[in-house]
C-alpha positions as CSV (number, residue, x, y, z in Angstrom):
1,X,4.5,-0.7,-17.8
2,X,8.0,-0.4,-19.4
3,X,10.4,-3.6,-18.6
4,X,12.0,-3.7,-15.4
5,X,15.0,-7.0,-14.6
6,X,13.9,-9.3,-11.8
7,X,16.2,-12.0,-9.9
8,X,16.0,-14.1,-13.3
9,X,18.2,-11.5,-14.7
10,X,20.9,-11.7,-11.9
11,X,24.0,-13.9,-12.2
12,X,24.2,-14.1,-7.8
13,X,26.2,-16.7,-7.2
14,X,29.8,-14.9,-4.8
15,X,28.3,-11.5,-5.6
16,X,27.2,-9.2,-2.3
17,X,23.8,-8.2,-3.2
18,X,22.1,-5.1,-1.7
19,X,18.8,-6.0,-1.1
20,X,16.3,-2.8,-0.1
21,X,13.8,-3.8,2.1
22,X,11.5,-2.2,4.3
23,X,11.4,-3.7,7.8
24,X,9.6,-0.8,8.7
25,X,7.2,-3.5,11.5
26,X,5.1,-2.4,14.2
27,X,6.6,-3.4,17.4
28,X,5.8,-3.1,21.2
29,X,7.9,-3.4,24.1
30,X,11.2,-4.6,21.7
31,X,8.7,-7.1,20.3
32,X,6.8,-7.4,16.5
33,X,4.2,-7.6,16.6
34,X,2.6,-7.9,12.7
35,X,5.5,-10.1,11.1
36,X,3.7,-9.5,7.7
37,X,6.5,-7.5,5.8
38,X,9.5,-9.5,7.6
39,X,7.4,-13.0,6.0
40,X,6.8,-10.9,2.6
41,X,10.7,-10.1,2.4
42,X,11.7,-14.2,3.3
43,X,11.0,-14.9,0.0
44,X,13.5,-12.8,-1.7
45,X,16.6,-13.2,0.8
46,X,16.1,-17.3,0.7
47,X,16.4,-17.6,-3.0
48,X,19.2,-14.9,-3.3
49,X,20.7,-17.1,-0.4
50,X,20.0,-20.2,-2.2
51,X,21.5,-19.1,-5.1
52,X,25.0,-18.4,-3.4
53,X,24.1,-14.5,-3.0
54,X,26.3,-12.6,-0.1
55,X,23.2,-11.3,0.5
56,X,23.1,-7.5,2.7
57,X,19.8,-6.0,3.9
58,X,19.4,-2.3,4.1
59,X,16.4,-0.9,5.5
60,X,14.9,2.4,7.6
61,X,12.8,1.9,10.3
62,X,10.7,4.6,12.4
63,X,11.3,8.1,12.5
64,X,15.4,8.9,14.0
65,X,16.3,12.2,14.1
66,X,18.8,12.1,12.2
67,X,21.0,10.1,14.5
68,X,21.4,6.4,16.2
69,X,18.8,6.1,18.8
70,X,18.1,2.5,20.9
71,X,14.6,2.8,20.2
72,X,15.0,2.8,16.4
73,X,17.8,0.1,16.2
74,X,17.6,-2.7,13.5
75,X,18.7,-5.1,15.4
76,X,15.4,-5.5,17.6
77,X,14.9,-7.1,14.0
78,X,17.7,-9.6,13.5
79,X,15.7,-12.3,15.7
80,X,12.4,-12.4,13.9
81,X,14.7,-12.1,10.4
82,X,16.3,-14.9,11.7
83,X,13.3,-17.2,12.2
84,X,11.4,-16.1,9.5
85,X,14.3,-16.8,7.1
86,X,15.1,-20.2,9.3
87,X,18.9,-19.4,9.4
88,X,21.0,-16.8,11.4
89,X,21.2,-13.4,10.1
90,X,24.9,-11.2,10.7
91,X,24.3,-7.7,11.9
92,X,26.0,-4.5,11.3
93,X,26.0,-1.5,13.7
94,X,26.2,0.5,11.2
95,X,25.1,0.5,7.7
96,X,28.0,2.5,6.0
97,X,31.5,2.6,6.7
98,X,34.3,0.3,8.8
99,X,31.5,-1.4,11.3
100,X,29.3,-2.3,7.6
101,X,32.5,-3.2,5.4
102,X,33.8,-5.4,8.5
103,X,30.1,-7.6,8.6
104,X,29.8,-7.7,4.7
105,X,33.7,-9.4,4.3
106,X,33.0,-12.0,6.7
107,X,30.1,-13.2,4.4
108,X,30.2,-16.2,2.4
109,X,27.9,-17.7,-0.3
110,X,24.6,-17.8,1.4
111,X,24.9,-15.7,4.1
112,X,22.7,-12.4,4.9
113,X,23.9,-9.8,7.0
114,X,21.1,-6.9,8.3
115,X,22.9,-3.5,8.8
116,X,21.7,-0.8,10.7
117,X,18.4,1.7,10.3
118,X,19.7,4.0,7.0
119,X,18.0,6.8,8.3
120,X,20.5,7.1,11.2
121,X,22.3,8.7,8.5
122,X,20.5,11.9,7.7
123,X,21.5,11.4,4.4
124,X,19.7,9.0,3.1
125,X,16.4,11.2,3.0
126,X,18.1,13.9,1.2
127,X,19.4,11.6,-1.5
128,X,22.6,12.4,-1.2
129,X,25.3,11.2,-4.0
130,X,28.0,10.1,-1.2
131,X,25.7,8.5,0.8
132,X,24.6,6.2,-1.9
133,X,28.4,6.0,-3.0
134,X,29.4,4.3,0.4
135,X,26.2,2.1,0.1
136,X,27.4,0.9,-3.0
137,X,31.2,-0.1,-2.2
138,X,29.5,-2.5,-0.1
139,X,27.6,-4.3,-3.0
140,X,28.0,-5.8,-6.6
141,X,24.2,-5.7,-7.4
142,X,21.3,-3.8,-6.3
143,X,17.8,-5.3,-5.9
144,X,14.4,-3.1,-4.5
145,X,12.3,-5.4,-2.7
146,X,10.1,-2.2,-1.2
147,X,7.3,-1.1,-3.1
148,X,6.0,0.3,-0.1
149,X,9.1,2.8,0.0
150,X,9.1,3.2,-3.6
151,X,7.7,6.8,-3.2
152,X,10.4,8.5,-1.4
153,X,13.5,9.7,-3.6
154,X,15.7,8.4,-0.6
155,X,19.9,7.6,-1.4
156,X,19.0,4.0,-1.1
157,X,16.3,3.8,-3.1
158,X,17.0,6.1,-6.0
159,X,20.7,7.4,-6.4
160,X,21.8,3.4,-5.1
161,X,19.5,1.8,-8.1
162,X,21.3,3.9,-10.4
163,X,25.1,2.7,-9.4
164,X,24.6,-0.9,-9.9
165,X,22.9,-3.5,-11.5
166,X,19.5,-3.2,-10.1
167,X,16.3,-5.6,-10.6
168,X,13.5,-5.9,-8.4
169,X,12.8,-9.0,-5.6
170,X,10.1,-11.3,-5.6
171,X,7.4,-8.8,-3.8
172,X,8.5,-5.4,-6.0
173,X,7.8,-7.6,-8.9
174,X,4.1,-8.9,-7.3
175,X,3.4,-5.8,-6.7
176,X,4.6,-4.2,-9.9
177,X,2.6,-6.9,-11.6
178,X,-0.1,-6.8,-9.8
179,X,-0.8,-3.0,-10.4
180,X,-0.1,-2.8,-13.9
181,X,-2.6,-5.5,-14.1
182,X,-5.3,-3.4,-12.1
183,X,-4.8,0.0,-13.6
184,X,-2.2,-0.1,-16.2
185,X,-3.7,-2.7,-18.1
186,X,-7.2,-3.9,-16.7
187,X,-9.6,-6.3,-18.1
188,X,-12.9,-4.1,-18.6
189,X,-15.1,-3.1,-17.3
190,X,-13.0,-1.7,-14.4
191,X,-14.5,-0.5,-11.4
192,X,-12.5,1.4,-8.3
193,X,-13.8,1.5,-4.8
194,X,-12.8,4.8,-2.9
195,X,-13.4,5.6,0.7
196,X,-12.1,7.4,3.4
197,X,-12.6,10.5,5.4
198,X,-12.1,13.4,3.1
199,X,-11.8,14.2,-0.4
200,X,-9.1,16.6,0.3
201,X,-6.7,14.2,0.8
202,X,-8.1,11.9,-2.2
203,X,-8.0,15.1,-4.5
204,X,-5.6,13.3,-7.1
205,X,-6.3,9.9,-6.8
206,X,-10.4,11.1,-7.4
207,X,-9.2,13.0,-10.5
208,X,-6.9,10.1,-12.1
209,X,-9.6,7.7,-11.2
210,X,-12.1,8.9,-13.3
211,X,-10.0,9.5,-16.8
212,X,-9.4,5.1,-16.1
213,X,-11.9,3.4,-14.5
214,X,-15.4,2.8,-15.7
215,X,-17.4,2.6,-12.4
216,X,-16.0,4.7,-9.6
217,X,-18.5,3.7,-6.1
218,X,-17.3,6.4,-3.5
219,X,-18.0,5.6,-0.4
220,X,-17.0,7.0,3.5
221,X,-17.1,10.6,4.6
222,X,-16.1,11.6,1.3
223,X,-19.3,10.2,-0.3
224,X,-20.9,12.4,2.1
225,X,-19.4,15.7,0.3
226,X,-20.2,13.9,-3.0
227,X,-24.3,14.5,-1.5
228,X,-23.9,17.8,0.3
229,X,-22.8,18.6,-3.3
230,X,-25.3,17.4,-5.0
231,X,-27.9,19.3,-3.0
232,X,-28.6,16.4,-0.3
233,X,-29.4,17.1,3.4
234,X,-26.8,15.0,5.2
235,X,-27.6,15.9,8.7
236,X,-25.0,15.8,11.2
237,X,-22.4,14.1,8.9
238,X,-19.0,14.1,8.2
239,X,-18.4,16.3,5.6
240,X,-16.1,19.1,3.9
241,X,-18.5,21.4,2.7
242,X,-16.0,23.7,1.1
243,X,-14.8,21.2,-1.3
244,X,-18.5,20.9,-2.8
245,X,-17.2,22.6,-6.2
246,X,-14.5,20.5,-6.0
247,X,-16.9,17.4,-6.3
248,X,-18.9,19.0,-9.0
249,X,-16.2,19.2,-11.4
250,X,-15.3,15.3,-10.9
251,X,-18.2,14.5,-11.4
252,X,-18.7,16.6,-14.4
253,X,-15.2,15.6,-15.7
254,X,-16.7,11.4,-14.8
255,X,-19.8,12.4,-16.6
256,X,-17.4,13.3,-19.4
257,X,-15.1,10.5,-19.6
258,X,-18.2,8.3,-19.0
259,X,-17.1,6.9,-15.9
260,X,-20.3,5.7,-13.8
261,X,-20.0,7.6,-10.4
262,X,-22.1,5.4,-7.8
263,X,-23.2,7.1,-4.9
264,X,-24.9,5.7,-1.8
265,X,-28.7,5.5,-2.3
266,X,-29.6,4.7,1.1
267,X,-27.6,4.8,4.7
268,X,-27.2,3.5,8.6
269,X,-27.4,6.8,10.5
270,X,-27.0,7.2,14.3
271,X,-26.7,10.1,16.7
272,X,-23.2,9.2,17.6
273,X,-20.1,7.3,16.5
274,X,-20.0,4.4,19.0
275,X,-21.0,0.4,19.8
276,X,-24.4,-0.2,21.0
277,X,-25.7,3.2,19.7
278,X,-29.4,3.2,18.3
279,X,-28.8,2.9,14.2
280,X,-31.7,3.0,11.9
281,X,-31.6,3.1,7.6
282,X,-32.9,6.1,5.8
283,X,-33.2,7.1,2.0
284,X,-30.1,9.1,1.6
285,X,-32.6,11.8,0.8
286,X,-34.3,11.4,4.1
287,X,-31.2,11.6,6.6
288,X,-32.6,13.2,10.3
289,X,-30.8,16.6,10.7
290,X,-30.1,15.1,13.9
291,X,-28.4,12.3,13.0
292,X,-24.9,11.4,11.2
293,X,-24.3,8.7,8.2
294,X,-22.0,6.2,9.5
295,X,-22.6,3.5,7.0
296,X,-24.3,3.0,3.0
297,X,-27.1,1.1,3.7
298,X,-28.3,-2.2,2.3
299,X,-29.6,-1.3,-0.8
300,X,-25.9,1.2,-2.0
301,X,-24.0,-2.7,-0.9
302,X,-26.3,-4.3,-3.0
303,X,-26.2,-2.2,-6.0
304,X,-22.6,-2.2,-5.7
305,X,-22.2,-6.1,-5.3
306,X,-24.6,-5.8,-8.6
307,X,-22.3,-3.7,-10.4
308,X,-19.3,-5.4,-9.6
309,X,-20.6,-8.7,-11.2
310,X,-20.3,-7.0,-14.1
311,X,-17.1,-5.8,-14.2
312,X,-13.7,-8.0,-14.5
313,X,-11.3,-5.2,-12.5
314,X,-11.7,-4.0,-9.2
315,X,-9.0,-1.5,-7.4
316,X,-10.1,-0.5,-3.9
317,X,-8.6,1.5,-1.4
318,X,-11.1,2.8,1.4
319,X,-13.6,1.4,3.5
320,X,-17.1,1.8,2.8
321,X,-18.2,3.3,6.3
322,X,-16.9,3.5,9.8
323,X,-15.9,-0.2,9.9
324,X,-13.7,-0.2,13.2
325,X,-17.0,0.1,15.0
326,X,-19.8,-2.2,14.8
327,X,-22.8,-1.8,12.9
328,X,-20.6,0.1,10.7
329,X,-18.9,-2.3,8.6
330,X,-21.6,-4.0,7.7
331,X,-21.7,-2.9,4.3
332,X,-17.5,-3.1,3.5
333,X,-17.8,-6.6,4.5
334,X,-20.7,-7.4,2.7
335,X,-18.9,-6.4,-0.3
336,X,-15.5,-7.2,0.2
337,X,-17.1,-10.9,0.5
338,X,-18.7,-10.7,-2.6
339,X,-16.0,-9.1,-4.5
340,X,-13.4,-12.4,-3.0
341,X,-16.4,-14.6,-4.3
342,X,-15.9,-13.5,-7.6
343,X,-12.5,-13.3,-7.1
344,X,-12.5,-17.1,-6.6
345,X,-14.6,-17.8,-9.3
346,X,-12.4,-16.3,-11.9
347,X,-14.3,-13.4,-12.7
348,X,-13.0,-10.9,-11.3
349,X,-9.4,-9.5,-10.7
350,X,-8.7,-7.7,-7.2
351,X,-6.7,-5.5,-5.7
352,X,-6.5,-3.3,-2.9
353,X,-4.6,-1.6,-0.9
354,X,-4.4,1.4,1.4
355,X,-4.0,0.7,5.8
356,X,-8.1,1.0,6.4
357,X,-8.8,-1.2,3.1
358,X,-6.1,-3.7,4.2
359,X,-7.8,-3.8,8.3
360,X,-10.8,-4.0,6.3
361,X,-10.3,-7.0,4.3
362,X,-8.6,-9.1,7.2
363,X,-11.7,-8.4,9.2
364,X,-14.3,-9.8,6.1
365,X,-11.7,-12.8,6.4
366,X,-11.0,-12.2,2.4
367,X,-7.5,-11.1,2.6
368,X,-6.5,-14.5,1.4
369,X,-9.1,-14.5,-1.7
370,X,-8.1,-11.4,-3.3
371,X,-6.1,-10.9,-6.3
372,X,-3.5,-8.8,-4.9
373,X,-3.5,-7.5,-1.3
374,X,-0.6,-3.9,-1.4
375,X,0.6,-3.2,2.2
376,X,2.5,0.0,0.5
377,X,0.2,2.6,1.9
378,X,1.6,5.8,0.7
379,X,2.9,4.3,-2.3
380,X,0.0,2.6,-3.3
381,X,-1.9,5.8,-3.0
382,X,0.5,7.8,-5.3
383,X,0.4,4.5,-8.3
384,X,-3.5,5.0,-7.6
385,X,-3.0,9.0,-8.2
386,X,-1.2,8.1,-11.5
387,X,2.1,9.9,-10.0
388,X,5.8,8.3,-10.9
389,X,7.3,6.6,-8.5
390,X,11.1,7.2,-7.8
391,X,11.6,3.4,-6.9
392,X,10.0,2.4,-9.6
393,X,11.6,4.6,-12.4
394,X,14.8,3.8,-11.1
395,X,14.5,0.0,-11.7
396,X,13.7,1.2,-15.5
397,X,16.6,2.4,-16.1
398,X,18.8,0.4,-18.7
């Protein structure tokens, strides 16, 4: 990964520093309620703070159409900033003009002043060269503290990075790290775990996958597409039959960059997708037309587990089967525990990323013992797909 500055590179100390995060929380009745990216961002603000930064917070948050709207206010956020951060936080009702310029000269060394949702400026999705000029005139330096925002060409993102001095914070460099590390440049043998629903909407990431990694396991509905392909009676399952050539060539185009493609062997079927439902454990070649895979079975998590104690890499995004209901997840937390296991003991690096894979991971209780945890979500996918990243190619600029 080409160079990119990071707060090392900053001389802060009097200088208003534009600091894009994404406070983008889920919240309920005016309240947070998963502080994880507000604690993420704490880092960041405290040592810009610390270091005499003015320091200004831009941020979107939900979906405004195009307009100010109560329900998709930043300042619902200003209290949990605060107490994360332990100090007050200033807030702007606006995030450009007089009612932003007005918060940001009050500031002194070591303040932090939160303006208001950017996407109350319509804007700020299109990119839009004025936009990002009146962001600007309210900052000396720039710094991207959103990876998870790093996808969209948005004004503050992109055309902002490019108008002043830009590094990236504390969690954009993790995360930057972090992924280079797992993809970029992985210790080998590298394996990828890849599950989900569909391949359709895993089309690219599937087809970058297999020119990098040397073990792809695919597990989920896809895998079941990956069987229906391959000639294998899958009952009742969860499939997309009409992608079937679509599996053939990746796994002709693995077979070619000899990337091992590992497929469930076995599998916990049921009638029906719910708790308490009669499950039993086939062959996969023996599924009940009747029935629907729901799970790999016992002996696909243990040849996995197998053949991740013999690589040094792992990138996953994707549960295994349908872990939100129980039996289900056996198998994802079977493996996520003994992926953290050799995560602990040095012999594996970790990462994963992607909403399910992150639920996933907190519900093995391995969050903690994994190399690198990405809360991007879309962005994470797209780095996974092997697409640029308009965040990211900003900051390399210079």
């Amino acid at each position: 990964m080409p160079r990119f500055k990071t707060l090392d590179d900053l001389q802060v100390k009097g200088q208003r520093v534009l600091v894009r995060a994404d406070l983008n929380v889920p919240m309920k009745d005016g309240k947070v309620t998963d502080t994880t990216r507000i604690d993420r961002l704490a880092p960041t603000l405290t040592e810009l703070a610390g270091k005499g930064a003015r320091v200004v917070v831009l941020s979107h948050f939900g979906r405004p159409k195009g307009g100010p709207d109560e329900a998709n206010s930043l300042k619902h956020l200003v209290a949990p900033l605060s107490k994360a951060l332990g100090k007050p936080v200033a807030f702007a009702a606006d995030c450009i003009g007089p009612e932003a310029e007005k918060v940001v000269a009050s500031l002194t060394d070591g303040d932090i002043a939160l303006l208001e949702n950017l996407r109350f400026h319509k804007q700020e999705e299109a990119n839009d060269a004025g936009f990002a000029d009146a962001l600007a005139k309210l900052g000396d330096l720039y710094v991207d503290d959103a990876f998870s925002a790093a996808h969209r060409a948005h004004a503050s993102i992109d055309a902002l990075a490019r108008r002043r001095p830009a590094a990236a914070g504390r969690l954009m460099q993790a995360e930057l790290e972090a992924l280079s590390k797992g993809l970029e440049n992985p210790q080998r043998p590298l394996a990828a775990i890849v599950g989900g629903a569909k391949i359709s909407t895993k089309l690219d990431l599937l087809g970058n996958l297999v020119g990098k990694v040397d073990v792809l396991a695919i597990g989920g509905g896809m895998a079941n597409t990956f069987l229906a392909a391959k000639g294998v009676a899958i009952g009742k399952s969860l499939a997309e039959r009409d992608m079937a050539d679509t599996a053939r060539e990746i796994m002709k185009k693995a077979e070619a960059r000899n990337c091992r493609i590992l497929l469930p062997v076995d599998a916990v079927v049921a009638a029906e997708l719910k708790e308490g439902v009669a499950t039993k454990t086939v062959a996969i070649d023996a599924v009940p037309a009747d029935q629907m895979i729901l799970d790999v079975g016992p002996k696909s998590a243990d040849a996995l587990a197998k053949a991740l104690a013999e690589c040094r890499t792992l990138v996953w995004n994707g549960p295994l089967g349908a872990f939100e209901t129980k039996p289900f997840d056996a198998a994802t937390m079977k493996v996520a525990r003994e992926a953290a296991d050799l995560t602990t003991a040095g012999k594996l690096s970790s990462v994963g990323g992607g909403g399910d894979t992150v639920a996933a991971l907190a519900a093995a209780g391995v969050e903690e013992k994994f190399s690198y945890i990405s809360t991007a979500g879309g962005a994470f996918l797209e780095w996974l797909e092997g697409k640029t990243l308009p965040g990211v190619a900003a900051l390399m600029q210079g």
